[in-house]
C-alpha positions, -999 to 999 in steps of 0.1 A, spaced: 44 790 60 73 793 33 79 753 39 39 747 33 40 762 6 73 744 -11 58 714 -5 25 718 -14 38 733 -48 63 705 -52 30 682 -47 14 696 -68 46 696 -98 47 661 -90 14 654 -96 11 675 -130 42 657 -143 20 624 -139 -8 639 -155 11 655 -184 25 621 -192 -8 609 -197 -20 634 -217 16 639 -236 5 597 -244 -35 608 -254 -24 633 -278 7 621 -299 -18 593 -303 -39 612 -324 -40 610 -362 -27 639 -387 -62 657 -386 -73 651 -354 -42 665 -344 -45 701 -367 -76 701 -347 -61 698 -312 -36 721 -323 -65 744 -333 -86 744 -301 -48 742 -279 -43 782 -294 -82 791 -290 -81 774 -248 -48 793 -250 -61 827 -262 -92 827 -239 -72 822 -208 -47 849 -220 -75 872 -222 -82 864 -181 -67 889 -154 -53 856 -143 -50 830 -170 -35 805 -148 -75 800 -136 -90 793 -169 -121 766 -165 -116 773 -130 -151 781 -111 -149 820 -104 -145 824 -67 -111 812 -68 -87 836 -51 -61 846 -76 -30 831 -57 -38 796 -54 -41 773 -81 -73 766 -99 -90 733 -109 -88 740 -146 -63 714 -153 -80 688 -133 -111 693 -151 -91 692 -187 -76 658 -173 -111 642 -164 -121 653 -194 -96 639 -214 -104 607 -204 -137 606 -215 -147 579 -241 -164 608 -266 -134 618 -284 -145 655 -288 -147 654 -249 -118 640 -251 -98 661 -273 -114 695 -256 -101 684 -224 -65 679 -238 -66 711 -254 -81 726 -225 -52 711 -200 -24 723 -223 -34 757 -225 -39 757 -183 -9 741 -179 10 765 -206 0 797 -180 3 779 -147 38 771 -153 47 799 -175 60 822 -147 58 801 -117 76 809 -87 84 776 -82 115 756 -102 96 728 -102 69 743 -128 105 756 -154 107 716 -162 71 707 -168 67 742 -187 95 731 -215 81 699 -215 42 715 -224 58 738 -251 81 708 -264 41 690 -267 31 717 -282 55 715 -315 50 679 -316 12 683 -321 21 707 -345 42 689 -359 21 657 -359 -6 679 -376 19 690 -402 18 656 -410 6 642 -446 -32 633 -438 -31 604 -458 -3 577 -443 -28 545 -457 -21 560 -494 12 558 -488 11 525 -472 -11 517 -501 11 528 -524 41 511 -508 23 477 -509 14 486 -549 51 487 -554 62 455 -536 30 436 -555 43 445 -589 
């Protein structure tokens, strides 16, 4: 059972890395504000799955048993592939903060990698929202400057 379990967990990693690459892709994409608003709903998704006995089944339907995995993430990644873009950016947010608890304490070492990797998206959204708003004033500007 102990071998099931390995690899159905390192299945599952392997499958989660491919997914976070396409959502790592989805949201560095995003402009300055769109991106302080990821960052926004990322810490409320976060905060209403850390308020869950088991946070690692946020968005996950309620007769879940508690030690297997839930579907939360799956649902944040068809989600963020929708063409609405507040789909869209709801179901980014809604993986991240999933992914952030599933692979917070996992038994598994395969979940320690994709964890850093989640937190290290994490600052670059916040970082990207940090962002000045405006890069077409400066582009503006610098186009002023080479006209005169």
């Amino acid at each position: 059972m102990r071998l099931v379990m390995r690899i159905l967990a390192l299945s599952r990693a392997v499958r989660l890395k491919r997914q976070f690459r396409d959502i790592e892709q989805r949201a560095l994409a995003l402009p300055s504000p769109t991106s302080a608003l990821l960052a926004e709903l990322i810490a409320r998704e976060s905060a209403a799955a850390a308020k869950l006995e088991t946070p690692h089944l946020y968005g996950s339907p309620p007769d879940l048993k508690p030690g297997s995995w839930g579907t939360g993430m799956d649902l944040g990644f068809d989600r963020a592939r929708s063409d609405n873009a507040q789909v869209r950016l709801r179901g980014i947010a809604l993986w991240i903060a999933v992914a952030y608890h599933e692979t917070k304490e996992a038994s598994f070492p395969e979940f320690a990698d994709l964890h850093r990797e989640v937190l290290g998206l994490m600052r670059k959204i916040k970082e990207n929202a940090a962002r000045p708003a405006d890069r077409s004033a400066a582009w503006m500007k610098d186009g002023d400057e080479a006209a005169a």
